[in-house]
MILO-751121 format. One record per residue (C-alpha): residue number from 0; x, y, z. Coordinates in nm, 2 decimals. Layout:
<r><seq>NUM</seq><east>X</east><north>Y</north><up>Z</up></r>
...
END
This chain:
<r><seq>0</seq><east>1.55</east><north>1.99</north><up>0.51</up></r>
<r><seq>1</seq><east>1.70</east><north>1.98</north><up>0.16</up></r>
<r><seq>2</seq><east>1.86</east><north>2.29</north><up>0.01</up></r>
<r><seq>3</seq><east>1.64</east><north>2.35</north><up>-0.30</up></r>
<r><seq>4</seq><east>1.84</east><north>2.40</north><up>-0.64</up></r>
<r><seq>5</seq><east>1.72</east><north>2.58</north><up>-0.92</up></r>
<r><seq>6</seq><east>1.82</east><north>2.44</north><up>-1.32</up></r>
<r><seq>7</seq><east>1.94</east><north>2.70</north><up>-1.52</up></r>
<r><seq>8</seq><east>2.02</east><north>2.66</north><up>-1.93</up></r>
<r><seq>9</seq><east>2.25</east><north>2.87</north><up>-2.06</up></r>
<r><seq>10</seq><east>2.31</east><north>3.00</north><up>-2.41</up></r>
<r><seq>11</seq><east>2.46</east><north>3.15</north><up>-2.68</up></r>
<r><seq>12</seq><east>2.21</east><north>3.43</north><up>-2.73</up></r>
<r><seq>13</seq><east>1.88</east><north>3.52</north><up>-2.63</up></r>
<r><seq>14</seq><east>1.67</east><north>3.40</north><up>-2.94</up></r>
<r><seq>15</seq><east>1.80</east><north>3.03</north><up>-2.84</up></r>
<r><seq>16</seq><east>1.65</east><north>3.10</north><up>-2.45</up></r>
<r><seq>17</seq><east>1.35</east><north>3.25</north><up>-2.64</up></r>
<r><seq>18</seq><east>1.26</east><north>2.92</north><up>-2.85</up></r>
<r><seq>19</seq><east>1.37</east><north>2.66</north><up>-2.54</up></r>
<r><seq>20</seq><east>1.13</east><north>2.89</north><up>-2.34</up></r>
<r><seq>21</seq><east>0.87</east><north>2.84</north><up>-2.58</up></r>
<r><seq>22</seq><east>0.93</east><north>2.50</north><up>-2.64</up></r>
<r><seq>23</seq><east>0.92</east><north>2.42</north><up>-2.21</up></r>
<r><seq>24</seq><east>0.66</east><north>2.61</north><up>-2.16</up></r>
<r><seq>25</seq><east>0.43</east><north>2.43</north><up>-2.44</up></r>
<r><seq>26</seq><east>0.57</east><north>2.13</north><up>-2.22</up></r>
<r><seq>27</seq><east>0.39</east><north>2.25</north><up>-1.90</up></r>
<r><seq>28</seq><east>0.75</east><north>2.31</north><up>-1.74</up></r>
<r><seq>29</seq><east>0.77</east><north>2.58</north><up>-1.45</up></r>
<r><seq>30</seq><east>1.04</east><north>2.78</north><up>-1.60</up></r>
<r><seq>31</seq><east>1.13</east><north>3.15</north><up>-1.68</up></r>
<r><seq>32</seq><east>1.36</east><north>3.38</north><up>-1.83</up></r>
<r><seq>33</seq><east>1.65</east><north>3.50</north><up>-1.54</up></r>
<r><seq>34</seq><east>1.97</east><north>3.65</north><up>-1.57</up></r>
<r><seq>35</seq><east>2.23</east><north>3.44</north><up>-1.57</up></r>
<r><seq>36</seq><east>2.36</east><north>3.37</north><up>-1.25</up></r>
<r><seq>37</seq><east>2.76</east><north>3.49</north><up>-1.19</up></r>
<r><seq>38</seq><east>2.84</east><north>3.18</north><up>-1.04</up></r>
<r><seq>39</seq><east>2.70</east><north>2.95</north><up>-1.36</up></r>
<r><seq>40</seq><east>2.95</east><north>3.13</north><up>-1.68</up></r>
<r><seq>41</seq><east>3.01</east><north>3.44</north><up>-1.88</up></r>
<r><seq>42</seq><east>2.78</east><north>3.37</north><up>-2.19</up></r>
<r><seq>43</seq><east>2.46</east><north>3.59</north><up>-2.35</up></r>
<r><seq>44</seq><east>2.34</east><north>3.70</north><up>-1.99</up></r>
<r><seq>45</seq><east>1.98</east><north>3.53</north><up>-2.02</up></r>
<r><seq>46</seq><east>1.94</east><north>3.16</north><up>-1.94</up></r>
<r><seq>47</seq><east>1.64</east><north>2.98</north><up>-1.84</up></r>
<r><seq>48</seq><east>1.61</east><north>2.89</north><up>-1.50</up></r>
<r><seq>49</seq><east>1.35</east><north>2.56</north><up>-1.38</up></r>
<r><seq>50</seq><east>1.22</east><north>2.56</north><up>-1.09</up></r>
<r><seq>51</seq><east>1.28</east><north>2.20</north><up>-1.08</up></r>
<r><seq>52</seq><east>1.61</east><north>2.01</north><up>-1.13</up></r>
<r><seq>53</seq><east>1.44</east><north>1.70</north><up>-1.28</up></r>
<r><seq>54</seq><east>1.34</east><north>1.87</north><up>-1.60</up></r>
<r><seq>55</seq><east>1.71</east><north>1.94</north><up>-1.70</up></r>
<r><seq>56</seq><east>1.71</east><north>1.65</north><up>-1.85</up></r>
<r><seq>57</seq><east>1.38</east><north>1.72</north><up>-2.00</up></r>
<r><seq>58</seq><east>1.55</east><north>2.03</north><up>-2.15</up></r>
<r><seq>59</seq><east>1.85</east><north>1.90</north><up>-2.33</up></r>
<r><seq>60</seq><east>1.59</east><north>1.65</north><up>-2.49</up></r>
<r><seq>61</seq><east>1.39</east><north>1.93</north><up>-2.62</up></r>
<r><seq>62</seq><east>1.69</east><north>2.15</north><up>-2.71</up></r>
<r><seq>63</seq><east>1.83</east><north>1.85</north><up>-2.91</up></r>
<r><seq>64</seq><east>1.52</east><north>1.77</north><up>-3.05</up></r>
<r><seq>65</seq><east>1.43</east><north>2.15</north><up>-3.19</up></r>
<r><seq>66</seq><east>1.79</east><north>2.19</north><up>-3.30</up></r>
<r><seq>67</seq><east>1.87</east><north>2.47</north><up>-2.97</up></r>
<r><seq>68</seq><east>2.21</east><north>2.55</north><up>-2.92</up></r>
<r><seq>69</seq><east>2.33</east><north>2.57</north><up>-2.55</up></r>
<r><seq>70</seq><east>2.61</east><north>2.65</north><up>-2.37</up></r>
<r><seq>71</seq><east>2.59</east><north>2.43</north><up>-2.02</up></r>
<r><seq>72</seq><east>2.33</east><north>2.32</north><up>-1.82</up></r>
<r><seq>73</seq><east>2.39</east><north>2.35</north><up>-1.40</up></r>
<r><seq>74</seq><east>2.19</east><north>2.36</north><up>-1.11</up></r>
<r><seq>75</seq><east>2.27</east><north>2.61</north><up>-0.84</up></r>
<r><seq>76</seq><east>2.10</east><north>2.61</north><up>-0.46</up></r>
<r><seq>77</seq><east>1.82</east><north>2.86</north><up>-0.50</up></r>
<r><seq>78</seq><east>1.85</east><north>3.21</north><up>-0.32</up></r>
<r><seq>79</seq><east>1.73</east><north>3.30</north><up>0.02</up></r>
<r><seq>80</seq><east>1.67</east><north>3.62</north><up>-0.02</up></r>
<r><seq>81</seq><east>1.73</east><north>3.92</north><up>-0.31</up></r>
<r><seq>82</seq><east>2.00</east><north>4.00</north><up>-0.45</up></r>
<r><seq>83</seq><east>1.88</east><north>4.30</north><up>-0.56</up></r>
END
């Protein structure tokens, strides 16, 4: 079976995840609002993680399209269990 990966946007602050968020979410994408994982960077410390890989693409579009800074866009295998 596939390892299942997780998209995550990251950003230069949190009001930039905060209007992607909106602007996904008025998109029907299953997304949320995660810490940013250790292994993606060192940026604001929210991103928004999809819980599909084939709307990254989806997401630049929209960020480009409202004028939404980012910072890098990865995809990371999903956990397996908590990390908290």
């Amino acid at each position: 079976m596939a390892e299942k990966l997780l998209g995550y946007v990251l950003f230069p602050n949190h009001t930039e995840a905060m209007r992607l968020y909106e602007v996904m979410k008025a998109q029907g994408v299953r997304c949320t609002l995660a810490p940013t994982p250790r292994e993606c960077s060192v940026c604001c410390g929210v991103s928004l993680r999809l819980e599909d890989v084939a709307d990254l693409d989806a997401a630049r579009a929209a960020a480009e399209a409202h004028g939404i800074a980012i910072e890098n866009i990865q995809s990371l295998p999903a956990p397996t269990h908590h990390t908290w």
